[in-house]
N, C-alpha and C positions, 0 to 999 in steps of 0.2 A: 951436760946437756940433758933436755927432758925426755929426749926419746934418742936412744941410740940408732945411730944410720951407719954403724959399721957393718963388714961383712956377715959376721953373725951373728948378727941383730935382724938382719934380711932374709938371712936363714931359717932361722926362728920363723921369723914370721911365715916366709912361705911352707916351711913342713907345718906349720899350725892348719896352715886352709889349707894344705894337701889332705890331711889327716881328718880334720874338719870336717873331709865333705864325705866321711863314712863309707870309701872306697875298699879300706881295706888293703892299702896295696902294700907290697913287699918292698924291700931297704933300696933294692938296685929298681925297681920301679919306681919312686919318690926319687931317686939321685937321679933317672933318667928324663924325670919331671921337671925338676929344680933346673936342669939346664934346658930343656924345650920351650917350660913356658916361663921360667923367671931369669931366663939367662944365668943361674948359678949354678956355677961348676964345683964339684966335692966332692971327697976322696970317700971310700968305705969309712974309712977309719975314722976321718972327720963327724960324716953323720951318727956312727954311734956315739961319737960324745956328743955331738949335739943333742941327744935323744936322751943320756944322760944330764945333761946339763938342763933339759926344761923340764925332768922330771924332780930331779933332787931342789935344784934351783928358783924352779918357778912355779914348783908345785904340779906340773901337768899330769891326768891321769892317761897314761901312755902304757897299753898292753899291745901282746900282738896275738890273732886270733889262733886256737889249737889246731885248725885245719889246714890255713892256708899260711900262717906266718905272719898275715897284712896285719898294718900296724892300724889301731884303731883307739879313740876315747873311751873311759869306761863309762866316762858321766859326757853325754850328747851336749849337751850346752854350754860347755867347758869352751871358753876359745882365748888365748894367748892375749893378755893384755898388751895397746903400744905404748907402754910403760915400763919404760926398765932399771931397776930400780942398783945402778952400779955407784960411784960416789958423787959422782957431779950430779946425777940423780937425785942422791939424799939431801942433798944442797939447792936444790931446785925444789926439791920438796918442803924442806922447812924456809925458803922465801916463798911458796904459796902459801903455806901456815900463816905467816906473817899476814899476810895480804888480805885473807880470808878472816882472820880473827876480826880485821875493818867491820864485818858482817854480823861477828857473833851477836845473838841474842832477840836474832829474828827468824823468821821461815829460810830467807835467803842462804841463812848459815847451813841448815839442814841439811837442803838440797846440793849445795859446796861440798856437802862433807862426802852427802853420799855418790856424787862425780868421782869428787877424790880418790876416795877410798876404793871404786871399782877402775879405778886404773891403777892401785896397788897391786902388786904380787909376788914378790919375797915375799911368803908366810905372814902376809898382810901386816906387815910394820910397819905401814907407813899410813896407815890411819890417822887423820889429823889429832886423835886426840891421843894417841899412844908420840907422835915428835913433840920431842923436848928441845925447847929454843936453847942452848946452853948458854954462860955469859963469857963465851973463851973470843977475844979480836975477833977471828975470824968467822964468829957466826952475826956479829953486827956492823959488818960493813956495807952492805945494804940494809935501808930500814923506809919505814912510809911515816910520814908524819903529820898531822893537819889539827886541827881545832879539835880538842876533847868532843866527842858525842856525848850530849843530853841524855840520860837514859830515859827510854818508851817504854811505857808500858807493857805487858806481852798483852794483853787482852786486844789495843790498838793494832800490832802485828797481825793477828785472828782474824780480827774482823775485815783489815786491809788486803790481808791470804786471800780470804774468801771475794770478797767484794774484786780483786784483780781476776781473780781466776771465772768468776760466774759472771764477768759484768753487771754489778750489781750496785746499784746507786744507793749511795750513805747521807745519812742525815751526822752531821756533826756542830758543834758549838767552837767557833776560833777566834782569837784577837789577833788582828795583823798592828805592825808596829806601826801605823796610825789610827788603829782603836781606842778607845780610851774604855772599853767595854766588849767582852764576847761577844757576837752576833750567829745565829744560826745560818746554817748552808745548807743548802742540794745541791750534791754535786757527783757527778761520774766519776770514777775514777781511774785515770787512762794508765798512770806511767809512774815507778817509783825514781827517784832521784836522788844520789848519793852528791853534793856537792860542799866541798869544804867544812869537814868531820856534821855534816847538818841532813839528815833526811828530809823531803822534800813528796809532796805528792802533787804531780801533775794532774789536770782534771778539768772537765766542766764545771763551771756554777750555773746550775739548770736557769736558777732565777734571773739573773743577770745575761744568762747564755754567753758570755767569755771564758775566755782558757783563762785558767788563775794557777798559781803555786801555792801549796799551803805546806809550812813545816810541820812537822810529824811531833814536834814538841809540844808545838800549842794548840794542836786541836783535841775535844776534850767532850765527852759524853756522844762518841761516836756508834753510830746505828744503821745495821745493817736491815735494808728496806726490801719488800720482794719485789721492787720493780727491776725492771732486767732492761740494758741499753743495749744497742749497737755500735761496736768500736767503728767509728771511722775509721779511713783510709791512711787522713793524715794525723792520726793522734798523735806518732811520735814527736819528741821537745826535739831532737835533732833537726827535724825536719822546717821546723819552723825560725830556728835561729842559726846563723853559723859565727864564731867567733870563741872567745879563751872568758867570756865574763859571766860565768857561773849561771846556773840555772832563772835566772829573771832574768822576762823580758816581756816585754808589751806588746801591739795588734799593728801599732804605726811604726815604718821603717824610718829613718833617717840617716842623712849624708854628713857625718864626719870627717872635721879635715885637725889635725892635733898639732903643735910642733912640740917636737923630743928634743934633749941635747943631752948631752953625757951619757951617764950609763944607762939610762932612760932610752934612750935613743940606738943605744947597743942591743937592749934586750928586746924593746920591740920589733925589732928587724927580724929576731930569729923565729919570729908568731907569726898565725892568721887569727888578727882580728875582727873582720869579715868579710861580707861581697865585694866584690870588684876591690881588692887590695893594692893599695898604689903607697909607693915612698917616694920621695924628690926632695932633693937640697934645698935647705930654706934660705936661699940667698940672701933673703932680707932680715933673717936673723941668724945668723948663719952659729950663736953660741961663742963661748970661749973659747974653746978648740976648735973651732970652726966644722965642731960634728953635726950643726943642725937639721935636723929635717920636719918634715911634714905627709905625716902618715895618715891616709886618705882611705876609707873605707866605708859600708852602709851597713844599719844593723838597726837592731829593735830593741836593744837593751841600754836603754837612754839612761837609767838611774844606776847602775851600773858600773857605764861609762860616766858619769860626773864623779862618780867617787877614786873612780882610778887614774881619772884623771889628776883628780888635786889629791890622792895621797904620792904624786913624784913632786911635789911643791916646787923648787928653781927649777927644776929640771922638765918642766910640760907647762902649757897653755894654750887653754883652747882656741879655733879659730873659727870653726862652725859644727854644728850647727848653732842659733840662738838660743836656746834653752839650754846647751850644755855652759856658754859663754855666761849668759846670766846668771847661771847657780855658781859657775866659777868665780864672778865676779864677786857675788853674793857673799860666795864664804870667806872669801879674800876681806871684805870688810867688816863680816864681825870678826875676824882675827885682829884687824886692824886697830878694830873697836876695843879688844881688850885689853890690846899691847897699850892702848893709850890711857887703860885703865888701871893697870902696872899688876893686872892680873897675869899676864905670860912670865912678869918675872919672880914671880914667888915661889 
């Protein structure tokens, strides 16, 4: 576990803020502490090793003064990290390694590393860049996986740093995948978005004044302007959409009614794909096994939803809204088109 909740791991922690707070108090003063105000009961002989234990251990600088005996910090801002770094620890630690490297190669890694590393305290070995992943079973049975990341620029990182942290509105040049040519932007930029191995910046387009998503791959001659905005209230993208379909989505909600069957219909049970989620047996189609249903929800991520829809091909069809019905229809027919082409079978 990442943070130990044993008895002398409670310990620890409360002789740390006893000691902390520059008191100065002696052994059977802290043991008569540890039971008044932390409820923890301990022997003489316990708190000296603990007192040994956070010195050799965890590195604490723990003297006690020549007059009085009270125990005290040598270094005042020294305080007991709630990090403990025992084996389930180090194992907890190199699946944040893991997790975290998702990040490397921007700002975000930086500031990871140095969280990380100030909750270290063994002799600081557990510095993300001092764990070594090794390739023994047992250090890859959890892993994260998703679409290779594009690599970005660092200069685009810099400028994106600054621009989130000062509210500061960027001029950039992007091609979205129905450009046929870069087009220049103004735009704010509210929110970074990690969504399916793809960074993502959420943001105003001044000109247009809509929220847009722009991938961090394609936009390109990015320029940090000195005009300065203010964050709304609601910038964040949580707040605007609820559901499992990735960072797009648009300004108009719509009402969703799906029917599932097979394992389609298994796995979307175990989601929230958005407002007001309703499931009910599809009587009228009720499927092969008779698993059918019709998964009924509202949401603003129409293009999205059309593609996840028809990538469960037998297994889903939509029932409304009509724009998801006609792109489904749509693409059922240049399929249709090509199988009669005897292109599907080559």
């Amino acid at each position: 576990m990442a943070v130990d909740f044993t008895e002398k791991a409670k310990r620890f922690q409360a002789i740390d803020e006893i000691i902390a707070t520059g008191r100065k108090l002696k052994w059977n003063q802290i043991i008569a502490e540890l039971n008044e105000k932390y409820g923890i009961k301990t022997s003489k002989t316990s708190f000296f090793r603990d007192i040994e234990d956070l010195e050799e251990k965890y590195a604490a600088p723990i003297d006690t003064d020549f007059e009085t005996s009270g125990y005290f910090y040598t270094d005042p801002k020294y305080r007991l990290p709630r990090f403990y770094t025992d084996e389930n620890a180090a194992k907890a630690a190199k699946l944040i390694k893991t997790l975290i490297d998702m990040v490397k190669g921007n700002p975000l890694y930086k500031e990871a590393q140095e969280v990380f590393e100030s909750l270290s305290i063994e002799n600081h070995d557990l510095s993300l860049e001092k764990i070594k992943i090794s390739q023994n079973n047992d250090n890859d049975r959890i892993i994260f996986v998703g679409a290779p990341n594009k690599e970005i620029p660092a200069e685009t990182w810099r400028i994106l740093d600054k621009a989130l942290r000062e509210n500061r509105v960027i001029n950039l040049d992007y091609k979205s995948l129905t450009d046929s040519q870069p087009h220049k932007r103004i735009v704010q930029p509210w929110q970074l978005i990690f969504d399916n191995g793809n960074w993502n910046l959420h943001a105003l387009d001044i000109v247009k004044n809509g929220r847009r998503r722009y991938s961090l791959s394609e936009m390109k001659n990015i320029e940090l302007t000195k005009d300065v905005f203010t964050l709304p209230k609601d910038y964040d993208f949580r707040k605007m959409t609820l559901g499992s379909f990735g960072c797009m989505c648009h300004d108009d909600y719509l009402d969703f009614k799906i029917h599932l069957h097979g394992y389609a219909a298994r796995y979307a049970k175990k989601r929230l794909w958005g407002v007001n989620q309703t499931i009910s047996v599809d009587s009228k189609n009720p499927g092969t096994d008779n698993d059918g249903i019709i998964l009924s929800f509202r949401s603003n991520q129409l293009y999205s939803i059309q593609r996840w829809t028809w990538q469960w091909a037998d297994e889903a069809f939509p029932i409304e809204p009509k724009e998801l019905v006609d792109d489904w229809m749509a693409r059922r027919d240049r399929i249709n088109k090509l199988d009669s082409m005897g292109i599907c079978n080559k």
